[in-house]
Structure formats: C-alpha cells, structure tokens
N, C-alpha and C positions, 0 to 999 in steps of 0.2 A: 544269762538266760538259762532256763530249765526246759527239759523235758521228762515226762511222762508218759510212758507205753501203759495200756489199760493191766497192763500182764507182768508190770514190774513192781516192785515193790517197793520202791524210792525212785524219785527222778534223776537225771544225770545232769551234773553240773557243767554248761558246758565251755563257763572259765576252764575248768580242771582238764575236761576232757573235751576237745572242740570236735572231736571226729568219733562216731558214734558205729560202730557196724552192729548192727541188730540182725542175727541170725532166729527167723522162724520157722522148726525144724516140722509144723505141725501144717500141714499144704494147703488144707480147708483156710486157716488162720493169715496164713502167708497172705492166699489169693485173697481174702476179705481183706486185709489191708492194703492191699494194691489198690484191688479197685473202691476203696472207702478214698485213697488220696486220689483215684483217677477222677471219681466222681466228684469230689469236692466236697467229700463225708468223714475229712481225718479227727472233728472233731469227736467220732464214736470212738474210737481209740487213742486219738494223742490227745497231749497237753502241753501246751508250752508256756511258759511266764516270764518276766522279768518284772524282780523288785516284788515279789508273792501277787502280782498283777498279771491274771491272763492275757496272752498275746493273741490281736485277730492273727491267722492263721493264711490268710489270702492276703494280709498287707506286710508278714513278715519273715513267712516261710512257702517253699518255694517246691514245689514237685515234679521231677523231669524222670516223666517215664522211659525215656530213652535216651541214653547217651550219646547215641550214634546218628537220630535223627532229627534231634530236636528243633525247632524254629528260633534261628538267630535273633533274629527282628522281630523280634515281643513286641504285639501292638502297645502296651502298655509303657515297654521301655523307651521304644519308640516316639509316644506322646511328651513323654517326660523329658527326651533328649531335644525334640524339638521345641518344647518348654524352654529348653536351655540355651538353644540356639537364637532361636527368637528375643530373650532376655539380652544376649549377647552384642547381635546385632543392633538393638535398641540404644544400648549404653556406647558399645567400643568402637562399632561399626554406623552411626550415627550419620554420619556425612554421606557415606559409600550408600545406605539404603534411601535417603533422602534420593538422593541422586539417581539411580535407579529406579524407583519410581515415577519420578518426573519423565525420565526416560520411555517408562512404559504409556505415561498418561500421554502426553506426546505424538506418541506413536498411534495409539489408537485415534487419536484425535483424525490422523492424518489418514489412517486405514477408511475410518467412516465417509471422510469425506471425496475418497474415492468412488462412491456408489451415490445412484440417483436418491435414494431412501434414506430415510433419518434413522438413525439408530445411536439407541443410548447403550452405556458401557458402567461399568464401577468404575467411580471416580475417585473411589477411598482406598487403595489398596493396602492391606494388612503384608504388617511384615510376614506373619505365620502363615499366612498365602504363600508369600516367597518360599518360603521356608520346605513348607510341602511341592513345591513345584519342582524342587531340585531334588527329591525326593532321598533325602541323606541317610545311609544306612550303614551301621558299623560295619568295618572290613571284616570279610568273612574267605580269607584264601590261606589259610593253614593247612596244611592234611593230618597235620596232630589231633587226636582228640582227645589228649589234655591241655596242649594250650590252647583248643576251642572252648573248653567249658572253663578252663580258668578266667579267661579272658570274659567269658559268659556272667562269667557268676560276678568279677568285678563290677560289669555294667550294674547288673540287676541290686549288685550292691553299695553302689552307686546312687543311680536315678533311681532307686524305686523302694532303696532301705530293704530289702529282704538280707535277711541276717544267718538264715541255715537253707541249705539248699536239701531237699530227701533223695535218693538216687534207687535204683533199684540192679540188685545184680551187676557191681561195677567187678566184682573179682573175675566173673565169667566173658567182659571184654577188655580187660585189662591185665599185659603180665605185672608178677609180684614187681620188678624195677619198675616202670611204666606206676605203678599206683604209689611207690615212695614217691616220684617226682612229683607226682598231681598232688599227694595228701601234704608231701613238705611244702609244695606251692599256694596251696590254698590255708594250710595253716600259715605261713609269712602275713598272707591278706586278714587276717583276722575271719577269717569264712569258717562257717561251722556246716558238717557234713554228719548224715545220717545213712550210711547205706544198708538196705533191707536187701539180705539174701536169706532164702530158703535151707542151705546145708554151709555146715563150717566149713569154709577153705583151707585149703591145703596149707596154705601159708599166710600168715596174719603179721603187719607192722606194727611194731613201736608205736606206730601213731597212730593207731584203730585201739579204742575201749570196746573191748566184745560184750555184748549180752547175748543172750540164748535164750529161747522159751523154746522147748524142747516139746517132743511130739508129747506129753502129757501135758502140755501149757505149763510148765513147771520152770523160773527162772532160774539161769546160773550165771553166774557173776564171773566168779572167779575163775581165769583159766586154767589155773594148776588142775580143776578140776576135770580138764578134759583130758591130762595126760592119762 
C-alpha cells in the first residue's frame, strides 16, 4: 500500500516504511488537513493505493482525532463483531441456541397466558437478536493508552480490514519510550501508522519515516537535512 500527501513529491511505500510521521510546519495547512480527515474530505489531500488501484478511504483507512478519547465501540466494528458472533453461534453453538430459544418461546407462551387478553409475540427468534440482547462489547479496562489503541487498531483491523490507522499529534501525548513500545507494537501487527504533527519533535525513532512540508510547503525527506 502507497500513500500520497498533495505536498509530496512521491508516495511512500508502506511495505518499506510502515510508520509515516508527517510533519506540517505551515499551521494554515496543518489545520486544513485535520479537518479535511475530520470532515471526511482526506480525499483533497491524500492518496492511497494498492497494486497502482486507488484505496476507498472510509473502508481502508482509519482517522482518530484523539488518542485519548476515542470510542472503543465503533458502531461499525461492532456490527461486524456481532456478524461474527452470530455466524458462530449458528455453526458451533447450534444445540445451545436452539435450546434457548425454545426456552424463550416457552416462556412467553406461558407470560401471555397469565393475562385475561390475547396477545401475540415473535415466534421466530433471530440468533442476532440474542446477540444484541447481551449486548457484547470489547473489554475496555486498561489504563494504558497504547495497549488501548493497539488493541484498537487490531479490532479495526480485524473486522473491518482498515489497514493504516492516521493519528494526529501522538509525540505531544506520548513519552519518546512509551511511542517505541506502541510503534514496535503495532509494527509486530502488520498496522501502518501516519502521524500528522505540526513541529518536529524533539526526538524521532528508528521506526518513524519523517517528512516535512515546511512553513514554505516545501518537502524535505531527508533527515540529515535537519541537523
């Protein structure tokens, strides 16, 4: 998979380099691309491909304005786990859901006929009823927040195929140890990361490919150039 920033000059490979910090040193530019992926407008400025085939954008690539408070329970990821569960139950759990539903039908039978009045009920029950009833949500009691978003990004990439997650400003909630452990963690997962800060940090890893569009919009690649 590639990407393209409108402001680079070649895409970045992200076989090669899976972890992308994009420094935008120009603040007009910065804030337009923020809110271009808040909005759901990344396609005026990025590009992503695989196999020289544009990538949708909302089925493959992933934007979390905030590290800190983002929503565990993606409605999206959400449908797709209970996708999963339901499949599950259908196949392995076969007996046990049969069973249970007879259980419920049952019951009701026996609720209605407590009362002077007729009253009818869904006689059909859907496993994905069940499913929702118990309402199943990934464990969310770490106080780490990187194994929240690693863990995050596994789901997402997982159930839902998002394959680069974009982050914004992780140097400024994260110490330099604290972001080897995250980038070496989510580089093991195969996860590609883009984080968009406004000024070069202090300290930059091994595992961060820097670009720069500088307050002239002017690309720099090469680090040496910043000594």
């Amino acid at each position: 998979m590639k990407m393209l920033y409108k402001y680079m000059s070649e895409p970045i490979d992200f076989e090669n380099s899976p972890i992308v910090l994009l420094v935008i040193e120009n603040k007009q530019l910065f804030r337009k691309t923020i809110l271009s992926n808040y909005h759901n407008n990344e396609s005026e400025l990025f590009v992503f491909s695989e196999d020289y085939k544009p990538i949708d954008f909302s089925k493959k690539i992933k934007f979390i304005d905030d590290i800190l408070t983002f929503e565990f329970a993606d409605k999206k990821l959400m449908a797709k786990v209970n996708a999963s569960f339901e499949a599950m139950c259908n196949i392995k759990f076969f007996n046990e859901i049969s069973q249970l539903k007879e259980s419920c039908y049952s019951m009701c039978e026996s609720l209605a006929e407590e009362y002077d009045f007729d009253f009818d009920f869904c006689n059909n029950l859907e496993t994905a009823s069940l499913i929702k009833l118990f309402a199943f949500v990934p464990r969310d009691d770490t106080e780490s927040i990187m194994e929240r978003l690693v863990r995050y990004f596994k789901l997402l990439n997982r159930y839902l195929g998002i394959k680069c997650f974009m982050l914004q400003n992780m140097h400024l909630y994260l110490t330099d140890t604290e972001i080897v452990q995250f980038l070496s963690s989510v580089k093991i997962h195969n996860i590609c990361i883009v984080d968009i800060e406004n000024h070069i940090p202090e300290n930059i890893s091994e595992l961060e490919n820097l670009v720069i569009i500088d307050k002239d919009l002017c690309e720099i690649i090469d680090k040496n150039q910043l000594m």
